[in-house]
C-alpha positions in Angstrom: -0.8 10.5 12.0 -3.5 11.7 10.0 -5.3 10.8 7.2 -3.5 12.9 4.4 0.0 11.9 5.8 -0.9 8.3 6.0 -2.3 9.1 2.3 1.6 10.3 1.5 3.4 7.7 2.7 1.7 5.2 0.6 1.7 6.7 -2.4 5.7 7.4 -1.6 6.1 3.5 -2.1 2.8 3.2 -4.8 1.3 5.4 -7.0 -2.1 6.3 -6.2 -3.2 3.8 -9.6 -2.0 1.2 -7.8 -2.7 1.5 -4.1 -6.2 2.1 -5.5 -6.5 -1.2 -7.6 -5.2 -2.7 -4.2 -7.6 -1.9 -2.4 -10.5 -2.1 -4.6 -9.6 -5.9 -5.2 -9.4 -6.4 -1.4 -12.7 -4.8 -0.8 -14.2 -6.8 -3.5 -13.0 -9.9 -2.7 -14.0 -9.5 0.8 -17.2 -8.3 -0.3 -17.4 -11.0 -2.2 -17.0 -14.0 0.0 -19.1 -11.8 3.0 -21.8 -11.3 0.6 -22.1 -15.3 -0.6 -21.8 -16.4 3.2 -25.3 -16.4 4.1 -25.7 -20.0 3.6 -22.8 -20.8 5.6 -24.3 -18.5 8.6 -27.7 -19.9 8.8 -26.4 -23.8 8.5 -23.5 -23.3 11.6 -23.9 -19.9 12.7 -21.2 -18.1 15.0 -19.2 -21.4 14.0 -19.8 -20.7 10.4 -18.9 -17.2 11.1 -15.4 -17.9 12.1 -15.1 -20.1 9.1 -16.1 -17.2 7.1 -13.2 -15.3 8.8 -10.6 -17.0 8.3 -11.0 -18.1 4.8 -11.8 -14.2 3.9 -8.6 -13.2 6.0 -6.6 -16.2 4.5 -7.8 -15.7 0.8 -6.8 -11.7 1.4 -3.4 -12.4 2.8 -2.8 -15.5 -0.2 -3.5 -12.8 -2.8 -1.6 -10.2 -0.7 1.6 -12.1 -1.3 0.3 -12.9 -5.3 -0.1 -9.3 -5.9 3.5 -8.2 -4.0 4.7 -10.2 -5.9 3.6 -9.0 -9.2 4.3 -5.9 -8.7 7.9 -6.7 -8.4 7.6 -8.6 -11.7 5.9 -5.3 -13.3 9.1 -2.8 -11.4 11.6 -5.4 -12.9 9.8 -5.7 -16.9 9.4 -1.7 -16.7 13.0 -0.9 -15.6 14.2 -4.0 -18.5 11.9 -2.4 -21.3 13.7 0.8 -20.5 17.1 -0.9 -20.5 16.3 -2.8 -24.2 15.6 0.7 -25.4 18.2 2.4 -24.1 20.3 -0.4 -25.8 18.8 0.4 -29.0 19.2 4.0 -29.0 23.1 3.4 -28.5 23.3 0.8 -30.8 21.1 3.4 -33.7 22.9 4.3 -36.4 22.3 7.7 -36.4 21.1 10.6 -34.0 18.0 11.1 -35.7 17.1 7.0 -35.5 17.3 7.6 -31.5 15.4 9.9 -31.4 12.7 8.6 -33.5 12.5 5.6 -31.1 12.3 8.7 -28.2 9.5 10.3 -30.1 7.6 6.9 -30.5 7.7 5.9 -26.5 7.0 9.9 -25.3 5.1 11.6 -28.7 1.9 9.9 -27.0 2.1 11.1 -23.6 3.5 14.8 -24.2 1.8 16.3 -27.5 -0.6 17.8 -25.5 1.6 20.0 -23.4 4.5 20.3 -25.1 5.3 21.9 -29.2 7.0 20.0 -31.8 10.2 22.0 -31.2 10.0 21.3 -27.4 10.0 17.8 -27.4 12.7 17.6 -30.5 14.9 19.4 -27.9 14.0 17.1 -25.1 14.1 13.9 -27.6 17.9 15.0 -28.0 18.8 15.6 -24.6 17.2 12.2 -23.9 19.5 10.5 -26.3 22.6 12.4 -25.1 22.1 11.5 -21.6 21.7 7.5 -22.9 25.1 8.0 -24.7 26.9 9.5 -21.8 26.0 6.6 -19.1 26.5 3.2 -19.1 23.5 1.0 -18.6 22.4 0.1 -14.8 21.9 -3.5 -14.2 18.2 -4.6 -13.2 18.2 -5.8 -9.8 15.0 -5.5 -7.1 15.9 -2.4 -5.3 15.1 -1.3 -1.7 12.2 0.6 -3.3 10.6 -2.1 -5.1 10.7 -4.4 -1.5 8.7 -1.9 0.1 6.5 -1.0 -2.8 5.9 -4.7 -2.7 5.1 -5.0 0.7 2.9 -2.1 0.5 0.8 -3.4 -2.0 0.5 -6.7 0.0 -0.6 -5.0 3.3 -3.5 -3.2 1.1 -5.0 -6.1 0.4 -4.8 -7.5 3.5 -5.6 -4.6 5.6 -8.7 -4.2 4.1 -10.1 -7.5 5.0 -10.0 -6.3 8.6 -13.2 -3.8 8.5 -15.2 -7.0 7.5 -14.0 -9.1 10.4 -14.7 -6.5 13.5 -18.7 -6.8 13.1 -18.2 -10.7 14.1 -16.1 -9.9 16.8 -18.9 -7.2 18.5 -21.8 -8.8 17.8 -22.9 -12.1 18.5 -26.3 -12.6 16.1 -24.0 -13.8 13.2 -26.3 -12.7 10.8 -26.9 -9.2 11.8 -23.0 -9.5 12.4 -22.8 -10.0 8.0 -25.2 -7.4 7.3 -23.3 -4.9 9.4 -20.2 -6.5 7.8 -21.6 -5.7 4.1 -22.6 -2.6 5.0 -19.0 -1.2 5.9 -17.4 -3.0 2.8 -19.8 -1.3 1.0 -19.5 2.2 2.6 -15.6 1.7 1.6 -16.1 1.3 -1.6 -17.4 4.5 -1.8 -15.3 6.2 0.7 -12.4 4.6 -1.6 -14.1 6.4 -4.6 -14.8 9.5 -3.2 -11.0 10.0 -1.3 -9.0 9.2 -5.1 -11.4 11.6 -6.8 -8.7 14.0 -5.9 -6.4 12.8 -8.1 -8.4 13.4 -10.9 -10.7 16.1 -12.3 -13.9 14.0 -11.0 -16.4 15.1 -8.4 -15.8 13.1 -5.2 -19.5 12.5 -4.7 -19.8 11.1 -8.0 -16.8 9.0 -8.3 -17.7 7.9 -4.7 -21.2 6.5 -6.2 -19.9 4.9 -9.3 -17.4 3.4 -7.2 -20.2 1.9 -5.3 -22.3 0.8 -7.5 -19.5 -0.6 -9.8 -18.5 -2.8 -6.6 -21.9 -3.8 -6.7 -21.7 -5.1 -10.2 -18.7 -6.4 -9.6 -19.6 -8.5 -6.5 -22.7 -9.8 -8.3 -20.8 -10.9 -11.5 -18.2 -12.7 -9.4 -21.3 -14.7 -7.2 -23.1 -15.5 -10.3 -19.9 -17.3 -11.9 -18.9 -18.7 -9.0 -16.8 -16.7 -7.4 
């Protein structure tokens, strides 16, 4: 499978926003603990190492499960805001009060590609479709469980890069560096393959994402983290 179909089939069950923020959080967080671990090395070395694993794999599959999780809580509260408007749109008064509450959820998002008499047409077809089906009850779907599980293997998957140094290498420190070094690589590998789903330059976006990692990791050592 290559790289472009593997890039398909995630963002089939995630959008690219999200498998993205999935990622970043697992590099970071593995970054994170790899990065403050240099005590832990020189005080117990290849033992201290395998410590290190398994609280970086452990702390990646723990917030894994918190984040599949969430993301079923975020499928079910944007499928149940939908549902409350489309509640209020049948229960409006008049035609032109639903689609007022249309124009205030989609006005933001489509004024700069559609006219005014484009989205007024829409706007009513919008509220005539509402009107002609009964409302859908809001239960996890087959979609959402894999999404879920999607978003969960992210995180954890990306704890794995960090681990394969310790298990080449037996100098536990040069093991970390080597360990740092991939995370860090990527993060900018991370950055520079999403570029393409915007209008930035992959080398760019590859460097901000970097450095922003960098930040990132630093902020979360010096508070503790």
């Amino acid at each position: 499978m290559t790289s472009e179909s593997r890039s398909s089939l995630v963002h089939r069950l995630v959008d690219p926003a999200t498998s993205l923020g999935e990622i970043l959080f697992g590099l970071i967080m593995t970054l994170t603990f790899t990065l403050g671990a240099g005590i832990i090395i020189e005080d117990e070395g290849r033992e201290g190492a395998r410590q290190l694993l398994i609280a970086v794999i452990g702390c990646n599959v723990a917030w894994g499960i918190i984040d599949g999780a969430l993301y079923l809580v975020g499928q079910l509260f944007g499928r149940g805001r939908l549902r409350r408007i489309g509640r209020m749109i049948r229960q409006s008064p008049t035609r032109t009060r639903a689609e007022s509450l249309v124009a205030g959820e989609l006005d933001e998002v489509l004024a700069d590609v559609t006219s005014a008499t484009e989205r007024e047409a829409l706007y009513r077809r919008i509220v005539e479709n509402v009107h002609s089906k009964p409302p859908t009850p809001n239960t996890v779907t087959k979609e959402d469980a894999l999404g879920a599980l999607m978003s969960c293997m992210l995180v954890i998957v990306t704890s794995v890069p960090a681990a394969i140094p310790f298990l080449l290498f037996d100098d536990a420190r040069f093991a970390l560096r080597v360990s740092n070094a991939v995370l860090l690589a990527l993060l900018f590998i991370t950055g520079y393959s999403w570029s393409k789903h915007t209008l930035g330059r992959p080398w760019v976006v590859g460097s901000i994402f970097l450095l922003g990692g960098v930040v990132l990791v630093a902020a979360a050592i010096a508070l503790g983290g």
